[in-house]
KEBA-854176 format. One line per field, with one value per residue (C-alpha): residue number from 1; residue in one letter; x, y, z. Coordinates in nm, 4 decimals. Layout:
<sites>
seq: [NUM ...];
type: [a ...];
x: [X ...];
y: [Y ...];
z: [Z ...];
</sites>
This chain:
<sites>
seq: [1 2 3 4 5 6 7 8 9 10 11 12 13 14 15 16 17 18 19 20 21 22 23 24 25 26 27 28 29 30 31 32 33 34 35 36 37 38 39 40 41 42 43 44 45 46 47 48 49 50 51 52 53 54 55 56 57 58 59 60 61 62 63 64 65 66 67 68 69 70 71 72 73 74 75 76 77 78 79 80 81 82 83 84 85 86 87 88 89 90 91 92 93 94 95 96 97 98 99 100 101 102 103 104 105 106 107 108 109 110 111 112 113 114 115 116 117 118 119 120 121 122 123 124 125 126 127 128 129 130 131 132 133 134 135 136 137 138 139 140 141 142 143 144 145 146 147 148 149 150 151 152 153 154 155 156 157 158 159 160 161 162 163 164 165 166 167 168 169 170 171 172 173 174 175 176 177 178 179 180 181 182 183 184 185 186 187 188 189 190 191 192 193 194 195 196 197 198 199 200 201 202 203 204];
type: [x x x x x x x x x x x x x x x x x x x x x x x x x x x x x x x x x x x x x x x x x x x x x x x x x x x x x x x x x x x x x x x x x x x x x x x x x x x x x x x x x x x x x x x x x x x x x x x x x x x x x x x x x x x x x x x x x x x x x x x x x x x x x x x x x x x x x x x x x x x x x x x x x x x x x x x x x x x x x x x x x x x x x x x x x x x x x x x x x x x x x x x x x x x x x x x x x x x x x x x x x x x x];
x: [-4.2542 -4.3161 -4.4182 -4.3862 -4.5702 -4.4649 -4.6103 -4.4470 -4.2833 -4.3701 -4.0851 -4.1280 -3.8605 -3.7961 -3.6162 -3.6539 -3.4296 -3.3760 -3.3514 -3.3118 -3.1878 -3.0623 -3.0686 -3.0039 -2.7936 -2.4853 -2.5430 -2.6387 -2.6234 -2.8007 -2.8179 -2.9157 -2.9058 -3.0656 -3.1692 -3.3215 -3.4925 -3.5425 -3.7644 -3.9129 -4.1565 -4.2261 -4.4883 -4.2340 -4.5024 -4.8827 -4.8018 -4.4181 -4.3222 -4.0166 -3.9034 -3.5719 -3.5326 -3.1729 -3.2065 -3.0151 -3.1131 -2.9760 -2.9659 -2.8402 -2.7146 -2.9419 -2.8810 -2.8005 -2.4992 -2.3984 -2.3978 -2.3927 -2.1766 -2.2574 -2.3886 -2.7127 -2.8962 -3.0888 -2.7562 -2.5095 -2.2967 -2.1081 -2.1824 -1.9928 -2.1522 -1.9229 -2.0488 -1.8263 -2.0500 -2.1428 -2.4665 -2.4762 -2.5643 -2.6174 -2.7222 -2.9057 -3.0086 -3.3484 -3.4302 -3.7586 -3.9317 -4.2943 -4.4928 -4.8699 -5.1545 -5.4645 -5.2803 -4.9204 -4.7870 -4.3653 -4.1037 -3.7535 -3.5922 -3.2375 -3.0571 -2.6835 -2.6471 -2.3237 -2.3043 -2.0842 -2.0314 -2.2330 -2.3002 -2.2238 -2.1759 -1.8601 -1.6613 -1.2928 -1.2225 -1.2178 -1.4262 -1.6024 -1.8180 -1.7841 -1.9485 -1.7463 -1.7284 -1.8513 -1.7829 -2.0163 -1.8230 -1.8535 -1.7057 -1.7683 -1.9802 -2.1748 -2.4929 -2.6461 -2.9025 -3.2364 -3.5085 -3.7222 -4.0438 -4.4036 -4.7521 -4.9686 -5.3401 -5.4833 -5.8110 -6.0589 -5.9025 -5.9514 -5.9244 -5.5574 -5.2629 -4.9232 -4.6223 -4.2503 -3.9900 -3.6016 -3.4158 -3.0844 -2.7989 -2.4788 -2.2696 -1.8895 -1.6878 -1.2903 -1.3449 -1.4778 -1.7955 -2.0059 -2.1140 -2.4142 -2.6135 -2.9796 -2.9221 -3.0406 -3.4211 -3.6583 -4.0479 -4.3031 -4.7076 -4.9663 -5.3086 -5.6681 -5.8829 -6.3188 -6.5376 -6.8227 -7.1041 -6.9576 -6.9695 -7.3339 -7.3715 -7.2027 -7.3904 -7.7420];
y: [-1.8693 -2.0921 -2.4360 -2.7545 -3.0639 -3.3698 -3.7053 -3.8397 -3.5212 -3.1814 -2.9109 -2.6017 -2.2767 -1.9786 -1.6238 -1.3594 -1.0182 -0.9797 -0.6359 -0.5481 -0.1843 -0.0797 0.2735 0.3706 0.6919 0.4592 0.2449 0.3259 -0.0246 -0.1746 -0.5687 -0.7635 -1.0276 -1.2259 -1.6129 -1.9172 -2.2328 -2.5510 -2.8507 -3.1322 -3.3694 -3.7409 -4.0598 -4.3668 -4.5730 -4.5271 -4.4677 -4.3602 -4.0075 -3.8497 -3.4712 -3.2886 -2.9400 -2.7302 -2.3646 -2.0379 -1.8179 -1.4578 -1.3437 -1.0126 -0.9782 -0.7951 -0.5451 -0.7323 -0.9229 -0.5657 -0.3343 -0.5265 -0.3987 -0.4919 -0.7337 -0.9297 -1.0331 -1.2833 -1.5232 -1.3884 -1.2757 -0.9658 -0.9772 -0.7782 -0.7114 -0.5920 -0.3483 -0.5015 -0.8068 -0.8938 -1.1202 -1.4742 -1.6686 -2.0236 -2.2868 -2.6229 -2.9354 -3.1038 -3.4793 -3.6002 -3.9599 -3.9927 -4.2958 -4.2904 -4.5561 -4.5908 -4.6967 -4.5372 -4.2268 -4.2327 -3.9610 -3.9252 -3.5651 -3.4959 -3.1679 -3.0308 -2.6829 -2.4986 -2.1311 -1.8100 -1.5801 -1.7548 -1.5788 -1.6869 -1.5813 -1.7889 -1.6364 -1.4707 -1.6103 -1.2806 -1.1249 -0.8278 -0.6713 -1.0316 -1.1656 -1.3609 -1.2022 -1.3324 -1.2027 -1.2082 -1.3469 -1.5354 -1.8063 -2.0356 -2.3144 -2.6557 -2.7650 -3.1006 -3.3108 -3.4404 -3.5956 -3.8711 -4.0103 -4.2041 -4.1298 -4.4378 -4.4943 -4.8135 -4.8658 -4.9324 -4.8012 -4.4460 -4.2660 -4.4166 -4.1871 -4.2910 -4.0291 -4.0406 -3.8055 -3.7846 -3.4967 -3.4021 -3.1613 -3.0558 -2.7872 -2.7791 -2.4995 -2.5428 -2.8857 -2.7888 -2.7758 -2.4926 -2.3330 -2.3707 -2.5763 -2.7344 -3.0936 -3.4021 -3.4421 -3.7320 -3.6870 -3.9663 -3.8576 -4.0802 -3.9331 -4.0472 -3.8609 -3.9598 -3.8281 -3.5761 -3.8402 -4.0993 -3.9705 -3.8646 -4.2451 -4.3289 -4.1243 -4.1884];
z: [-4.2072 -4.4814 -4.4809 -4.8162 -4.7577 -4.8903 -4.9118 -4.6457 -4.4669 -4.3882 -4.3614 -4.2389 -4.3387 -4.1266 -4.1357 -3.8986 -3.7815 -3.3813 -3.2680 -2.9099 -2.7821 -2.4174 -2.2871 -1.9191 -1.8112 -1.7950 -2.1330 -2.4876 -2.6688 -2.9738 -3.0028 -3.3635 -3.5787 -3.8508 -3.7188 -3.9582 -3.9062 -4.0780 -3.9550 -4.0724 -3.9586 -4.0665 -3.9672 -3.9545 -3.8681 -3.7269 -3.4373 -3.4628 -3.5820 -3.6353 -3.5852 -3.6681 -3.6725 -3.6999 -3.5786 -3.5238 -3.2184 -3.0507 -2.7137 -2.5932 -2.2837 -2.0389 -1.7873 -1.4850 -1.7072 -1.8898 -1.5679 -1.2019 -0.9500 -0.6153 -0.3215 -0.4204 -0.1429 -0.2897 -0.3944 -0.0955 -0.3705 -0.4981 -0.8810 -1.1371 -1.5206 -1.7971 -2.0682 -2.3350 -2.3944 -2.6945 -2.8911 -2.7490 -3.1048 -3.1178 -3.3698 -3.2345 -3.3793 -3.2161 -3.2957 -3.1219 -3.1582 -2.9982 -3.0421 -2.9159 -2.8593 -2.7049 -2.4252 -2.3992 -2.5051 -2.5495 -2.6138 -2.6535 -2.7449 -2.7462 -2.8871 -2.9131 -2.9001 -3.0157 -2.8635 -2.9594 -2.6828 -2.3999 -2.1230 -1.7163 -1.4149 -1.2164 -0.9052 -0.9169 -0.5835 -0.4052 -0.1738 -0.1576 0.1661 0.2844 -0.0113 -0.2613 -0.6189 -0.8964 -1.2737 -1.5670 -1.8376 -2.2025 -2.3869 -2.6888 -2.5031 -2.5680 -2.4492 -2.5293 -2.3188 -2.3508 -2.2482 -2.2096 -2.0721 -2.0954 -2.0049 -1.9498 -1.9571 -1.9888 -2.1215 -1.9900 -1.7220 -1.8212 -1.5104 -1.4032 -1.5193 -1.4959 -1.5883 -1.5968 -1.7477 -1.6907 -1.8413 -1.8146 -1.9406 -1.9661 -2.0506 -2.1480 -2.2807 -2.3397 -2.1991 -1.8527 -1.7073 -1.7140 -1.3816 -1.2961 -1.5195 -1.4107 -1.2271 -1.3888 -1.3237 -1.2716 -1.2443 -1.1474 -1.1303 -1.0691 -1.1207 -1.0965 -1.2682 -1.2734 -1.5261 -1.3576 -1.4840 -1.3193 -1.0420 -1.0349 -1.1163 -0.8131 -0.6314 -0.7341];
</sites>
C-alpha cells in the first residue's frame, strides 16, 4: 500500500496476491489471483469532501457452493454445489460525498460493480425428497446501488440524535434479475443521549 499526497488530494495505490486452497477427501482445489486498488480523496469545500476509489477483488467459491448435495433444513431446500466453479473476480467503482457541521452530518455513496463468474444459488424447478432443488451456478453479473443518509444534532441541543439511511441494490445479469439480492432498506433512529455530569447536576 502506498499512499501520494497532493495539495488538494490524497491518492492512495494498492497491489496484493489472493491465495486460497481447499482440501477435503472429495476436493483438491487451489484458488488465486492478483487484485489492485486506486483511491483518491479530495475537500471540495470545508465542509464537503469527495471520495472515488476503483478496485479489483477475488472470491473463491467455498465449500457449500463447490460440493452441496442434499436437503438443508435451515432454507427447506435441496441444494446442489458443482466442483467446476471457478474465481468470482470483480472490479468496482465507489464515489462517496459527505458533508459535516456542527450540526448535520450528510452522505451519499453509490458504486457499480461489474463481476466475472458470480456465484448464486436459483432453483431448477424440480423436486427432490419434497424439497425443491436449487443449483449453484455462475454468470457474468452487475451490481450497482447505494446509499444515502443524515445524522442530525443540533446544538445546543447536544443530547438529541436524529438518524436516517436508505440503501438499496440491485443485481442484473443477461438482463434479468439476480435471485436473491438484499431488499431496499430504510432506517430511522432517534436517540437521546445525557452526559453522566449532567445528570449528577440534575440530581443534586
Amino acid at each position: 500500500v502506498s499512499h501520494i499526497h497532493f495539495d488538494k488530494v490524497d491518492v492512495q495505490l494498492g497491489l496484493r496476491y489472493d491465495i486460497r486452497m481447499l482440501e477435503t477427501d472429495e476436493l483438491d482445489k487451489n484458488f488465486n489471483s492478483f487484485n489492485a486498488a486506486l483511491g483518491a480523496k479530495t475537500d471540495l469545500t470545508n465542509n464537503l469532501s469527495l471520495r472515488v476509489n476503483l478496485a479489483s477483488g477475488f472470491r473463491a467459491p467455498n465449500l457449500a457452493e463447490l460440493t452441496s448435495y442434499g436437503s438443508h433444513e435451515g432454507t427447506g431446500r435441496f441444494e446442489i454445489g458443482d466442483p467446476n466453479l471457478d474465481n468470482e473476480q470483480n472490479i468496482q467503482l465507489d464515489l462517496a460525498l459527505e458533508y459535516t457541521s456542527k450540526h448535520i452530518e450528510v452522505f451519499a455513496n453509490g458504486f457499480y460493480n461489474l463481476v466475472n463468474n458470480y456465484i448464486y444459488i436459483e432453483p431448477n424447478g424440480e423436486l427432490m425428497n419434497e424439497d425443491p432443488v436449487f443449483l449453484y451456478v455462475q454468470n457474468d453479473a452487475k451490481l450497482y446501488g447505494g446509499e444515502a443518509g443524515f445524522h442530525l444534532h443540533p446544538h445546543p441541543l447536544d443530547w438529541l440524535h436524529f438518524e436516517s439511511s436508505f440503501e438499496t441494490v440491485f443485481g442484473e445479469q443477461d438482463g434479468s434479475d439476480l435471485p436473491l439480492i438484499p431488499a431496499t432498506n430504510l432506517n430511522n433512529t432517534l436517540r437521546v443521549e445525557f452526559a453522566n455530569n449532567w445528570l449528577k447536576k440534575g440530581y443534586a
